[in-house]
MIPA-26209 format. One record per atom (N, C-alpha, C): residue number from 1; atom name; x, z, y; residue in one letter. Coordinates in Angstrom, 3 decimals. Layout:
BEGIN
SITE    i  at        c1        c3        c2  aa
SITE  NUM  CA         X         Z         Y   a
...
END
This chain:
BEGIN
SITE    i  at        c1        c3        c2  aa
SITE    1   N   125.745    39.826    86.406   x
SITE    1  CA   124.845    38.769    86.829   x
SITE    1   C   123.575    38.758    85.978   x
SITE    2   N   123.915    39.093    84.451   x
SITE    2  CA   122.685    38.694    84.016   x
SITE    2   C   122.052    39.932    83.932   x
SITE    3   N   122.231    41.222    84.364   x
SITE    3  CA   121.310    42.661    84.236   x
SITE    3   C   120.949    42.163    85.521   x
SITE    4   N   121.293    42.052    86.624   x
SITE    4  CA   120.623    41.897    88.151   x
SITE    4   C   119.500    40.723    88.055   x
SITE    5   N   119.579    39.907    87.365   x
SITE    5  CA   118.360    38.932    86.676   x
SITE    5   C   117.476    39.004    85.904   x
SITE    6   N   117.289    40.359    85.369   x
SITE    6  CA   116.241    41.139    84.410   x
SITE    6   C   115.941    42.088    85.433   x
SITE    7   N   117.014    42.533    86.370   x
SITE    7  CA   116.046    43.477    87.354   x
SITE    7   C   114.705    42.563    88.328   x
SITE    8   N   115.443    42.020    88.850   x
SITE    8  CA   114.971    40.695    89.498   x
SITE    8   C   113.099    40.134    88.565   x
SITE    9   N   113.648    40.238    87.918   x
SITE    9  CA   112.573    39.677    86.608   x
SITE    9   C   111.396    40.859    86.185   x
SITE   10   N   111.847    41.820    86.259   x
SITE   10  CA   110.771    43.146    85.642   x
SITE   10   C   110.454    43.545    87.108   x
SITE   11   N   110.602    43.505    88.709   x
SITE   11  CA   110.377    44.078    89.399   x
SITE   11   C   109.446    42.440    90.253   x
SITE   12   N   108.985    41.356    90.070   x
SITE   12  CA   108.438    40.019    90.372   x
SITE   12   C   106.939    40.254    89.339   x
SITE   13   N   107.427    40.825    87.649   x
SITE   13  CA   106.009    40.984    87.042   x
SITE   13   C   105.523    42.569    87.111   x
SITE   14   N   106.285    43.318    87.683   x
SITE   14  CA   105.307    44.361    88.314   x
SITE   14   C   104.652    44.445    89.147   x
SITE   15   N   105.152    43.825    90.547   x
SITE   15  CA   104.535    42.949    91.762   x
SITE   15   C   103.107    42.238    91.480   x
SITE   16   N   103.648    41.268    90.514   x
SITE   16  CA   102.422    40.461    90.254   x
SITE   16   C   101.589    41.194    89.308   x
SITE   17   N   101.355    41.727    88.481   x
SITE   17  CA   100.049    42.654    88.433   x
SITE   17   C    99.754    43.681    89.371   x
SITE   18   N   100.388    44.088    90.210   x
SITE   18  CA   100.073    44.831    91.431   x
SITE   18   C    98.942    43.664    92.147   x
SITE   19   N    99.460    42.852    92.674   x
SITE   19  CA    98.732    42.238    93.438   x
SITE   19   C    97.263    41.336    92.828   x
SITE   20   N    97.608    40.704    91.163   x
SITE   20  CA    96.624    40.781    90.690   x
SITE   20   C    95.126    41.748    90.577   x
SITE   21   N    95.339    42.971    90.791   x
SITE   21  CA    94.520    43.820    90.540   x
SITE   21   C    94.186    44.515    91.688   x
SITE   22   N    94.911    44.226    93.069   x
SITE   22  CA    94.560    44.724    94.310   x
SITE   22   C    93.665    44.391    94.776   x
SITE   23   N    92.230    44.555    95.445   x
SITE   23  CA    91.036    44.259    96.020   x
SITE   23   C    91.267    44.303    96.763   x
SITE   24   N    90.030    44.106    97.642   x
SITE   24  CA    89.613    43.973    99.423   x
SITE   24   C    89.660    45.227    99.627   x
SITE   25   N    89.141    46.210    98.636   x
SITE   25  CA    88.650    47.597    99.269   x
SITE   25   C    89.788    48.278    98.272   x
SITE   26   N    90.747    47.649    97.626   x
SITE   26  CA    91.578    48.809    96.571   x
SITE   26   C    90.884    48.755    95.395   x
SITE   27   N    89.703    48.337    95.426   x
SITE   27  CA    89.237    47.601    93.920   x
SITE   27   C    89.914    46.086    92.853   x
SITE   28   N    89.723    46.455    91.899   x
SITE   28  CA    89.963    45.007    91.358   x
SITE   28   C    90.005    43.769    92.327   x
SITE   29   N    90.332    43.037    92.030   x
SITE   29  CA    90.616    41.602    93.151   x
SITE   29   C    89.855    40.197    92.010   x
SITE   30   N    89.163    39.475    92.205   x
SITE   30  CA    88.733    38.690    91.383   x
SITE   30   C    89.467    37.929    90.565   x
SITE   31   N    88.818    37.379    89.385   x
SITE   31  CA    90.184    36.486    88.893   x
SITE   31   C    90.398    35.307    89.560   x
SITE   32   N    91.821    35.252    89.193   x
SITE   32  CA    92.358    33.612    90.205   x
SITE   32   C    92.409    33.812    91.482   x
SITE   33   N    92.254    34.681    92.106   x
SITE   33  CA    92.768    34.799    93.879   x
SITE   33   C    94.419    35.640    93.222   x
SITE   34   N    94.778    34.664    94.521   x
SITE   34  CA    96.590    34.963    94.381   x
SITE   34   C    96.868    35.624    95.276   x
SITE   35   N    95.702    35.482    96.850   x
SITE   35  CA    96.139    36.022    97.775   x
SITE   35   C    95.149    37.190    98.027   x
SITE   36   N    94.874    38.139    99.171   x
SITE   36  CA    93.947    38.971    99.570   x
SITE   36   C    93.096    38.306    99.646   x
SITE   37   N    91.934    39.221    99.483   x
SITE   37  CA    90.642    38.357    99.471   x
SITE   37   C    89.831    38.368   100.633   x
SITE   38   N    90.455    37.900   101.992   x
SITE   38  CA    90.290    37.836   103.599   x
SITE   38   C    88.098    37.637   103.619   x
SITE   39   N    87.993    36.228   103.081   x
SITE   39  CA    86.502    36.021   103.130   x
SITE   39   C    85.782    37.344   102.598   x
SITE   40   N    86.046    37.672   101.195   x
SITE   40  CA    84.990    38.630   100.471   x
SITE   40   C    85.333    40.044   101.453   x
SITE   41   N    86.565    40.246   101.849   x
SITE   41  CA    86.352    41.199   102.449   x
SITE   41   C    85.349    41.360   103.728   x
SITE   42   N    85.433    40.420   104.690   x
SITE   42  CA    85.080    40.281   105.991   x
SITE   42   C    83.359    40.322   105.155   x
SITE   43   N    82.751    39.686   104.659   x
SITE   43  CA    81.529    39.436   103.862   x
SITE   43   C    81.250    40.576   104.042   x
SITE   44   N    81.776    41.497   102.899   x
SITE   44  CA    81.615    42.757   102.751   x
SITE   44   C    81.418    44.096   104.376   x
SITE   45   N    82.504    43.546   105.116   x
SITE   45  CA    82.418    44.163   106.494   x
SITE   45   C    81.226    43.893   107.420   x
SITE   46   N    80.706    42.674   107.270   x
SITE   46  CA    79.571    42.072   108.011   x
SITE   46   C    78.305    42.773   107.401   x
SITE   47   N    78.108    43.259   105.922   x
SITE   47  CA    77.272    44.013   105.756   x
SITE   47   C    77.348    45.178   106.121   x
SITE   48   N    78.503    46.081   106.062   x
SITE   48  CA    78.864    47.423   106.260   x
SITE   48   C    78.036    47.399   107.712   x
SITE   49   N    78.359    46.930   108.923   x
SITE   49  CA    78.501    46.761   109.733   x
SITE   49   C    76.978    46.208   110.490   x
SITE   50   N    75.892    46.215   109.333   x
SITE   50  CA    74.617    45.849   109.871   x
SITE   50   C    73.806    46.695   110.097   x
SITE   51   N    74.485    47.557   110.012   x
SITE   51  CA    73.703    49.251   110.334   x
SITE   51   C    74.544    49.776   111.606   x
SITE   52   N    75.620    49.288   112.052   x
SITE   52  CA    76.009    49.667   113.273   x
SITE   52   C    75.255    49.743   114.843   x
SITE   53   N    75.063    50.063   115.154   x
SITE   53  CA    73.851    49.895   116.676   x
SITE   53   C    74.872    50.351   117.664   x
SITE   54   N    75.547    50.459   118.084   x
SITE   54  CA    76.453    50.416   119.365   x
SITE   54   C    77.499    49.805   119.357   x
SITE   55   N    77.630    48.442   120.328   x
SITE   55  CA    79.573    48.163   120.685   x
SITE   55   C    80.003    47.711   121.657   x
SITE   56   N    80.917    48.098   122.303   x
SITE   56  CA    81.287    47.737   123.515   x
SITE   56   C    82.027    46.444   123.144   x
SITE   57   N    81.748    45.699   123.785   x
SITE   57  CA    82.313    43.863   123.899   x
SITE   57   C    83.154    43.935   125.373   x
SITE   58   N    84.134    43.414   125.371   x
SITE   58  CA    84.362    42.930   126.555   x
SITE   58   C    85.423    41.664   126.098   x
SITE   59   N    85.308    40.715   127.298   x
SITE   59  CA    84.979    39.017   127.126   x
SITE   59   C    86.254    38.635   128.472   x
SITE   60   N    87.310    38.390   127.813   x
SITE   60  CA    88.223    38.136   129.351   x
SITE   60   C    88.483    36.800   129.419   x
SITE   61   N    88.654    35.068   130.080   x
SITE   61  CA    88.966    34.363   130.137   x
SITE   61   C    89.495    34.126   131.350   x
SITE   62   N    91.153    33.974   131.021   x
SITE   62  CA    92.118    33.419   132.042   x
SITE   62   C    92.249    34.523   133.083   x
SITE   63   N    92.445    35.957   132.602   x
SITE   63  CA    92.089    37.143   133.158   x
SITE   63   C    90.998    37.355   134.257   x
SITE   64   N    89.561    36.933   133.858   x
SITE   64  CA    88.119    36.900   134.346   x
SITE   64   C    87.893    37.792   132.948   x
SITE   65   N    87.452    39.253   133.201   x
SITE   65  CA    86.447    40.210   132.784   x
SITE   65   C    85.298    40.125   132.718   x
SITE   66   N    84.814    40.975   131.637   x
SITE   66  CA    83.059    40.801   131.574   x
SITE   66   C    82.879    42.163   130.191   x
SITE   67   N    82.488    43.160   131.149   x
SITE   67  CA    82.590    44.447   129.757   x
SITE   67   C    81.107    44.138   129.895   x
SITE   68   N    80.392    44.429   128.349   x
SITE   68  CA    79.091    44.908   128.427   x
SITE   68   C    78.986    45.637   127.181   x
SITE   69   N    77.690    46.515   126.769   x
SITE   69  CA    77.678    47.610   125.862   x
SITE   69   C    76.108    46.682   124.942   x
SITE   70   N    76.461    46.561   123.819   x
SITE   70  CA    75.436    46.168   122.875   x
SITE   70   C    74.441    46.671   121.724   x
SITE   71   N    73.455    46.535   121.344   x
SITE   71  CA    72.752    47.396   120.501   x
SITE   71   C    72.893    46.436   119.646   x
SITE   72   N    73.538    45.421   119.379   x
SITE   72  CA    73.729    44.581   118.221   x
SITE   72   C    74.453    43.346   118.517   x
SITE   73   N    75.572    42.705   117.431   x
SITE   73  CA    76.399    41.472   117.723   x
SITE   73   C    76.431    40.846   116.606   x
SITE   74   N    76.820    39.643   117.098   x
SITE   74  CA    76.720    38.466   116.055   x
SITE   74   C    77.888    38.426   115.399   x
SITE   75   N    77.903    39.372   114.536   x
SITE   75  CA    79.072    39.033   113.551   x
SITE   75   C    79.333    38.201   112.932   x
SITE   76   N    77.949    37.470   112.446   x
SITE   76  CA    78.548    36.351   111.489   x
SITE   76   C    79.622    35.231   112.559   x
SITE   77   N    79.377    35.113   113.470   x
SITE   77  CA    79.865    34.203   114.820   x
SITE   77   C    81.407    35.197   114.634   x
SITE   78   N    81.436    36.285   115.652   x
SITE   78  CA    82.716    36.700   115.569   x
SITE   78   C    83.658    36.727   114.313   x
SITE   79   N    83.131    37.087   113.360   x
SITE   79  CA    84.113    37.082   112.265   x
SITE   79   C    84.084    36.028   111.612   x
SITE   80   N    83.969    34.862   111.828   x
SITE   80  CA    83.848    33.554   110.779   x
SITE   80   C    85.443    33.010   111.048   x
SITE   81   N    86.077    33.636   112.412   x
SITE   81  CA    87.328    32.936   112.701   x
SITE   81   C    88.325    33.552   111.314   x
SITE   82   N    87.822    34.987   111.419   x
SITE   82  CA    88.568    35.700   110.077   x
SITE   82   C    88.516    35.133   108.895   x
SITE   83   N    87.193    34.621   108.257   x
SITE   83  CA    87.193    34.167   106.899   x
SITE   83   C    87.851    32.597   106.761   x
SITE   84   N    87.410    32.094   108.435   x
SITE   84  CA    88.118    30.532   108.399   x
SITE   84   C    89.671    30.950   107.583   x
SITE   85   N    90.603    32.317   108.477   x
SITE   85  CA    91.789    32.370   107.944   x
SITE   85   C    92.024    32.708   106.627   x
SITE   86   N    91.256    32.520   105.482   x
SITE   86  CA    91.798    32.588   104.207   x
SITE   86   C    92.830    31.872   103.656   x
SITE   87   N    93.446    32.425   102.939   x
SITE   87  CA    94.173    31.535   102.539   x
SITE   87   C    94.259    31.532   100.620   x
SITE   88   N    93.782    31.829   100.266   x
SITE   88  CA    93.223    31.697    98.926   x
SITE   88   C    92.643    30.180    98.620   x
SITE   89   N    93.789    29.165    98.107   x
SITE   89  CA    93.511    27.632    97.909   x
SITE   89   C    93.910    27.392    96.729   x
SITE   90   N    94.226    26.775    95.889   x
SITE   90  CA    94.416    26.632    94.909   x
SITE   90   C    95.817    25.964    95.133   x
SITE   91   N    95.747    25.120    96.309   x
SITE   91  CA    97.002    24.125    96.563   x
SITE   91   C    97.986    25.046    97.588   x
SITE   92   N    97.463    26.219    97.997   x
SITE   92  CA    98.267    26.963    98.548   x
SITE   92   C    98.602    27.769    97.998   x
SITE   93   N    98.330    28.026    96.721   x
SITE   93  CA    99.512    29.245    95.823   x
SITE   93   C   100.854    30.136    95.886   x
SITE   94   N   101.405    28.376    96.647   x
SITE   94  CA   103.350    28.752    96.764   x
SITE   94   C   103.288    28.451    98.130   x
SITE   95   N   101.934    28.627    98.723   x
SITE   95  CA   102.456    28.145   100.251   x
SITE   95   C   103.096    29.357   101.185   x
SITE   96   N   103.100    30.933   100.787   x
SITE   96  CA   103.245    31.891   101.344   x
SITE   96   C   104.428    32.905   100.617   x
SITE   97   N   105.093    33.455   101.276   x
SITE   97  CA   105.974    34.490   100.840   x
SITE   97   C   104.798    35.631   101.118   x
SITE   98   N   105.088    36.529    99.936   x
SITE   98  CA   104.524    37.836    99.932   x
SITE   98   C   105.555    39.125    99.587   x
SITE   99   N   105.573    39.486   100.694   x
SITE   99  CA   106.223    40.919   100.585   x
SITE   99   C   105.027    41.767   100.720   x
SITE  100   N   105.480    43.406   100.037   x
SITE  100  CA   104.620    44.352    99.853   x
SITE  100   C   105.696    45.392   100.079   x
SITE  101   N   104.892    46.396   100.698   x
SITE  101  CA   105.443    48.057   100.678   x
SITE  101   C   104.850    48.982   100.185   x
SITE  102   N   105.330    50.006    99.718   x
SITE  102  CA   104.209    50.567    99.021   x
SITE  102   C   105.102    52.245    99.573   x
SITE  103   N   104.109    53.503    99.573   x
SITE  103  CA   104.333    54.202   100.002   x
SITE  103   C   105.702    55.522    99.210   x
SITE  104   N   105.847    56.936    99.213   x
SITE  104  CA   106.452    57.265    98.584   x
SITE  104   C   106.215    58.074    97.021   x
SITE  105   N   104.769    57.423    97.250   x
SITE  105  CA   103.916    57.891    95.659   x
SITE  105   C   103.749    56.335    95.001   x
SITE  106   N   104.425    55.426    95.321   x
SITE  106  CA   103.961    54.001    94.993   x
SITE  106   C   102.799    53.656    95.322   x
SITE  107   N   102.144    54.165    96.238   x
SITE  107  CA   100.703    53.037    96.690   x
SITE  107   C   101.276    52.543    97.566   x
SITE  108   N   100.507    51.178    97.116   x
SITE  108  CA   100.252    49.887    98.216   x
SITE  108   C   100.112    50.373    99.561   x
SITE  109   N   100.865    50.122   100.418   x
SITE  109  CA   100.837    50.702   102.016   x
SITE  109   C   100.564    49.345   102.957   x
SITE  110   N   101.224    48.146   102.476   x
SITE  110  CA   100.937    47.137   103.310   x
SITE  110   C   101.433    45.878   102.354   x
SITE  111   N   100.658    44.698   102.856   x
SITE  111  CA   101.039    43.561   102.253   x
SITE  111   C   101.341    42.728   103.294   x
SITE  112   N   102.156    41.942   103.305   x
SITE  112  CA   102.167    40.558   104.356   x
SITE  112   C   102.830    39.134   103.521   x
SITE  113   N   102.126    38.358   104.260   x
SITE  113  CA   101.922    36.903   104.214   x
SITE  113   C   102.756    36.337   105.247   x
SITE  114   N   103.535    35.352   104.498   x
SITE  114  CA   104.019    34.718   105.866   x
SITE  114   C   104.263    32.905   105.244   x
SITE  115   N   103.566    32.224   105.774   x
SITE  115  CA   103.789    30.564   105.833   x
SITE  115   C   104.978    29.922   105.451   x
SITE  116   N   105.376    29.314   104.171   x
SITE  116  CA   106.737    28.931   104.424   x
SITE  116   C   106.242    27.097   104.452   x
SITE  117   N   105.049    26.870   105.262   x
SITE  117  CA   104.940    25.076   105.533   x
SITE  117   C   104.047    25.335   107.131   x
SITE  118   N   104.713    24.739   107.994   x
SITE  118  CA   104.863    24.838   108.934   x
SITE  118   C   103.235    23.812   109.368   x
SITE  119   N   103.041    23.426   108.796   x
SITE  119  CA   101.609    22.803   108.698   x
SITE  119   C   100.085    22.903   108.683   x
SITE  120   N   100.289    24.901   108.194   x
SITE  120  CA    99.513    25.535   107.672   x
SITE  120   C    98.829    26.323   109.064   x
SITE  121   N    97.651    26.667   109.496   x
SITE  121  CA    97.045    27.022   110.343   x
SITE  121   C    97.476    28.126   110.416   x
SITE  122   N    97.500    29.347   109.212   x
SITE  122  CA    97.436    30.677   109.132   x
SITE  122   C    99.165    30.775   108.648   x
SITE  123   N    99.447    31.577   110.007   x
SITE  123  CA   100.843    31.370   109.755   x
SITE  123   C   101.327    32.512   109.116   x
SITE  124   N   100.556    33.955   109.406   x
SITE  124  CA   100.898    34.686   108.284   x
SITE  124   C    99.447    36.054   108.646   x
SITE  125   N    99.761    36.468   107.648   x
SITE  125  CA    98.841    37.887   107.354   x
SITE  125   C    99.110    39.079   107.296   x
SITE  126   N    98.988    40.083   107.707   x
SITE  126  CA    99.009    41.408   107.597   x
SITE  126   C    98.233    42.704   107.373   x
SITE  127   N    98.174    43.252   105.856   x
SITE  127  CA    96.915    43.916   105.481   x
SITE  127   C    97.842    44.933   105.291   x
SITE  128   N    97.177    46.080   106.425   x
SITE  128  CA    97.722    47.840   106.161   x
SITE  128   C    96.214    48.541   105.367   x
SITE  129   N    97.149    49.513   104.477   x
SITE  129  CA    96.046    50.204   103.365   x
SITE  129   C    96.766    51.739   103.316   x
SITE  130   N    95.426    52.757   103.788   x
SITE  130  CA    95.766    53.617   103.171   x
SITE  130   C    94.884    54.404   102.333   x
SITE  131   N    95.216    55.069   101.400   x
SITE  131  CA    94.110    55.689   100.713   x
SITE  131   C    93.839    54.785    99.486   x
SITE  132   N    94.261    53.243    99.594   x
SITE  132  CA    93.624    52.577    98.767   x
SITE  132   C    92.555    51.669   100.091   x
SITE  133   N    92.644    52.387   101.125   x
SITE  133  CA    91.042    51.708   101.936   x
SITE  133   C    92.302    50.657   102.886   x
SITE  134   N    91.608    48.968   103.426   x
SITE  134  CA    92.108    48.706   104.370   x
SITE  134   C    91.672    49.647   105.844   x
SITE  135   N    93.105    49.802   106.214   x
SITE  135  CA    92.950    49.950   108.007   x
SITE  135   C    92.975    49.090   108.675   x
SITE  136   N    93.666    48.172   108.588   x
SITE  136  CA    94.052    46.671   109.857   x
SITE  136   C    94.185    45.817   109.112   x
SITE  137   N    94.206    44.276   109.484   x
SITE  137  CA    94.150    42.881   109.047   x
SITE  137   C    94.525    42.403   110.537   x
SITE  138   N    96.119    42.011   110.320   x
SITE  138  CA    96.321    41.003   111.319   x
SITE  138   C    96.944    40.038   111.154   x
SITE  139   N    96.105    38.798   111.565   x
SITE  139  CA    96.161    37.559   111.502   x
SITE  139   C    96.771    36.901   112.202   x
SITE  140   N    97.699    35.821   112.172   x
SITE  140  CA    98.146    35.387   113.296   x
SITE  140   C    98.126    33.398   112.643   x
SITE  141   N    97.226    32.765   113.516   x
SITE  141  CA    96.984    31.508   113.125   x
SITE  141   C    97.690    30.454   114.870   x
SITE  142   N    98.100    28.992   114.237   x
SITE  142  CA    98.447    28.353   115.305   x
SITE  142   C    98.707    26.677   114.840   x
SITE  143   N    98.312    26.011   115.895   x
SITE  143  CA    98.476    24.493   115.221   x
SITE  143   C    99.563    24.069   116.358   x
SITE  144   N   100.458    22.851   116.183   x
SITE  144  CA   101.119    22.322   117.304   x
SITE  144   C   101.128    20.950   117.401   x
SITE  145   N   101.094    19.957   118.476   x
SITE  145  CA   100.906    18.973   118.591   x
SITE  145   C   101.711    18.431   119.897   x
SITE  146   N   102.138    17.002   120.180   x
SITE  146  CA   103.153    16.324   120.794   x
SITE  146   C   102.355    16.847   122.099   x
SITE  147   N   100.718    16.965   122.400   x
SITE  147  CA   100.404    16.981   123.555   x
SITE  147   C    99.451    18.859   123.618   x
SITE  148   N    99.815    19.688   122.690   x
SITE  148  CA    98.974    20.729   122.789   x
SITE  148   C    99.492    21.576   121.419   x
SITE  149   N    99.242    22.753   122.127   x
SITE  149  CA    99.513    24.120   121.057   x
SITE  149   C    98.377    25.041   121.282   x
SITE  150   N    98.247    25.499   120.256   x
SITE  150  CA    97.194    26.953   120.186   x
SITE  150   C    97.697    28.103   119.129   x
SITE  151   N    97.331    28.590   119.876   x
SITE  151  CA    97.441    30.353   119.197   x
SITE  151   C    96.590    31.156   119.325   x
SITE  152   N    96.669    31.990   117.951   x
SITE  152  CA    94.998    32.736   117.584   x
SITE  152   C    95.844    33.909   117.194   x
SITE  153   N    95.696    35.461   117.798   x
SITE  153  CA    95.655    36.435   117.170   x
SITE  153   C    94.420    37.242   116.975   x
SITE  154   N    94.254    37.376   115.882   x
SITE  154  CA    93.271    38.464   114.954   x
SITE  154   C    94.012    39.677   114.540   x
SITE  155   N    93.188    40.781   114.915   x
SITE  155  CA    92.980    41.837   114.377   x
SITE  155   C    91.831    42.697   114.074   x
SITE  156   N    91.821    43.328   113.115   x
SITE  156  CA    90.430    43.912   112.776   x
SITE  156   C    90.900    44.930   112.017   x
SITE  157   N    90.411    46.246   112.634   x
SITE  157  CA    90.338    47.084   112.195   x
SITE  157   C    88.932    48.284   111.973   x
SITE  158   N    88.674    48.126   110.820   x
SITE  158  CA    86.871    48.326   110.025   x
SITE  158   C    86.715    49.873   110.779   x
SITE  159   N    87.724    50.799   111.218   x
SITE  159  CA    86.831    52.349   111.787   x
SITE  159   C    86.564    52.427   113.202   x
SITE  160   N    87.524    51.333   113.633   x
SITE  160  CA    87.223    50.996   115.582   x
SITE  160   C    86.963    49.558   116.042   x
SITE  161   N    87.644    48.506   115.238   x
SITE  161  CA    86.724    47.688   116.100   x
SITE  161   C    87.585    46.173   116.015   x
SITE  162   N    87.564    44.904   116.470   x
SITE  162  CA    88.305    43.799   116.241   x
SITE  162   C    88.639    43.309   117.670   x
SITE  163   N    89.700    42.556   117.951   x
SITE  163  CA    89.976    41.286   119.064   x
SITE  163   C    90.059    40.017   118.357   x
SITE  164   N    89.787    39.571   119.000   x
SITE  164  CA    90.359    37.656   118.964   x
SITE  164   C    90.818    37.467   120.028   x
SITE  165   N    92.105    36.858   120.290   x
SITE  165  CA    92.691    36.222   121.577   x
SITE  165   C    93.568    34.650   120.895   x
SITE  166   N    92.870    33.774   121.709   x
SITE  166  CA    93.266    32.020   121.781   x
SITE  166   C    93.860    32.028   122.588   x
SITE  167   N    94.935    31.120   122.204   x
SITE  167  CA    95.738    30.789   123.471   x
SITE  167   C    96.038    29.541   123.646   x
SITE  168   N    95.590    28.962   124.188   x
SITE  168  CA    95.577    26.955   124.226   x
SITE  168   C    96.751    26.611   125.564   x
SITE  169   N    97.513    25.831   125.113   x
SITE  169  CA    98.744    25.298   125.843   x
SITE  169   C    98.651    23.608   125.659   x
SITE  170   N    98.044    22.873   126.953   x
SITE  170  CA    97.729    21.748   126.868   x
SITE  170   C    98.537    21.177   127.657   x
SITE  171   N    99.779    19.966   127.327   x
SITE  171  CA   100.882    19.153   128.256   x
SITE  171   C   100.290    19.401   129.626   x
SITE  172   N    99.261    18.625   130.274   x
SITE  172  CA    98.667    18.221   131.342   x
SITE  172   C    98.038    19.382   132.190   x
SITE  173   N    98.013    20.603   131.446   x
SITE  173  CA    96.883    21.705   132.148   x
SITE  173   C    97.240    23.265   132.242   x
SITE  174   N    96.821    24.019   132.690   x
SITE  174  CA    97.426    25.330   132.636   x
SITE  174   C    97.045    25.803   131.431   x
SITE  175   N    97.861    26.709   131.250   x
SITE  175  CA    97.657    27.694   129.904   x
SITE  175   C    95.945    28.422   129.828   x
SITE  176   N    95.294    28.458   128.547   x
SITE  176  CA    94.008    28.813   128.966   x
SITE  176   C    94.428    29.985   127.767   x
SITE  177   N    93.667    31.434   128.124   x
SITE  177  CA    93.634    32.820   127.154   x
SITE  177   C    92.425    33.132   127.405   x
SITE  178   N    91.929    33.050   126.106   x
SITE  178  CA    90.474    33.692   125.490   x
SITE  178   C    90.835    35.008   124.696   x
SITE  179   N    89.864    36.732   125.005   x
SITE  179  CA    90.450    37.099   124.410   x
SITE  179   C    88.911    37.957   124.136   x
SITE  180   N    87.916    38.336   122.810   x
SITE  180  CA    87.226    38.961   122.920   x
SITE  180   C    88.009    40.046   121.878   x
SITE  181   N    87.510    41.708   122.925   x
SITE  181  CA    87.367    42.544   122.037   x
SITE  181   C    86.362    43.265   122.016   x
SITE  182   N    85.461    43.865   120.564   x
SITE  182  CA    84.546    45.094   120.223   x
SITE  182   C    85.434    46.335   119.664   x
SITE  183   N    84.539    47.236   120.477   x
SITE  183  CA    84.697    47.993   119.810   x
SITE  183   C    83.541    49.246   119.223   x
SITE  184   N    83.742    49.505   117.880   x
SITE  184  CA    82.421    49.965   117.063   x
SITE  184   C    82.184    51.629   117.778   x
SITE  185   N    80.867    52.014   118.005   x
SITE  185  CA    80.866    52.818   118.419   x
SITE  185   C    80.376    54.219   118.357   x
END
């Protein structure tokens, strides 16, 4: 019992300087963020991303289509739903279980987040890394109420492109699905 409690114990503070020192990009991570750093990253993507000149958008509501091809998009608009999902609070510290995988050389391969207060918008997170570089960030956010539910999936992935799809479930009304995706081109 008590060697399985020193394992337990040396494999929680290896974790936690792992994740201490994990960045947005596989760089350092700032001090005092406990969690990924969702805002600075997306920040960082919105600049990457201001030199982009081609993306295909297409815009579906309540399965009503609308493809069109762009020489420029409003990222700060599309991705603000992403940074809304941070979860880096001070009062949310212990609000999330964090599991990590890491590959068969020990790099970080993926992290996830998952909500253990049912209260919390961002119900959990999912950051795949390889190389050290993120590939995907998927988000999955939702509120519930006596007369209405919503659901938000995010994904973003920085070499092809992001969706957002809402899904609003109102007592009185039909189900409404918003779903935009770009893709970088």
């Amino acid at each position: 019992m008590h060697r399985n409690s020193i394992v337990v114990i040396a494999v929680v503070v290896f974790l936690t300087g792992c994740f201490d020192q994990m960045g947005t990009d596989g760089s350092r991570q700032e001090q005092g963020s406990v969690y990924f750093e969702i805002e600075g990253y997306f920040e960082k993507e919105k600049q990457r991303l201001s030199t982009q000149t081609v993306f295909s958008k297409t815009v579906t509501m309540n399965g009503e289509m609308e493809e069109s091809q762009l020489n420029e998009i409003d990222l700060e608009n599309d991705l603000k739903v992403f940074i809304k999902s941070d979860i880096n609070r001070p009062a949310w510290s212990d609000k999330y279980e964090i599991d990590s995988t890491f590959n068969q050389n020990q790099v970080l391969s993926k992290i996830s987040y998952q909500a253990n207060d049912i209260k919390l918008l961002t119900k959990s997170i999912v950051v795949d890394f390889e190389r050290g570089e993120v590939v995907k960030v998927f988000i999955k956010n939702g509120t519930k109420s006596a007369i209405a539910q919503t659901r938000q999936l995010l994904t973003y992935q920085p070499n092809s492109g992001y969706s957002i799809e809402s899904v609003q479930d109102v007592a009185t009304m039909d189900e409404s699905i918003f779903r935009i995706e770009v893709e970088f081109q």
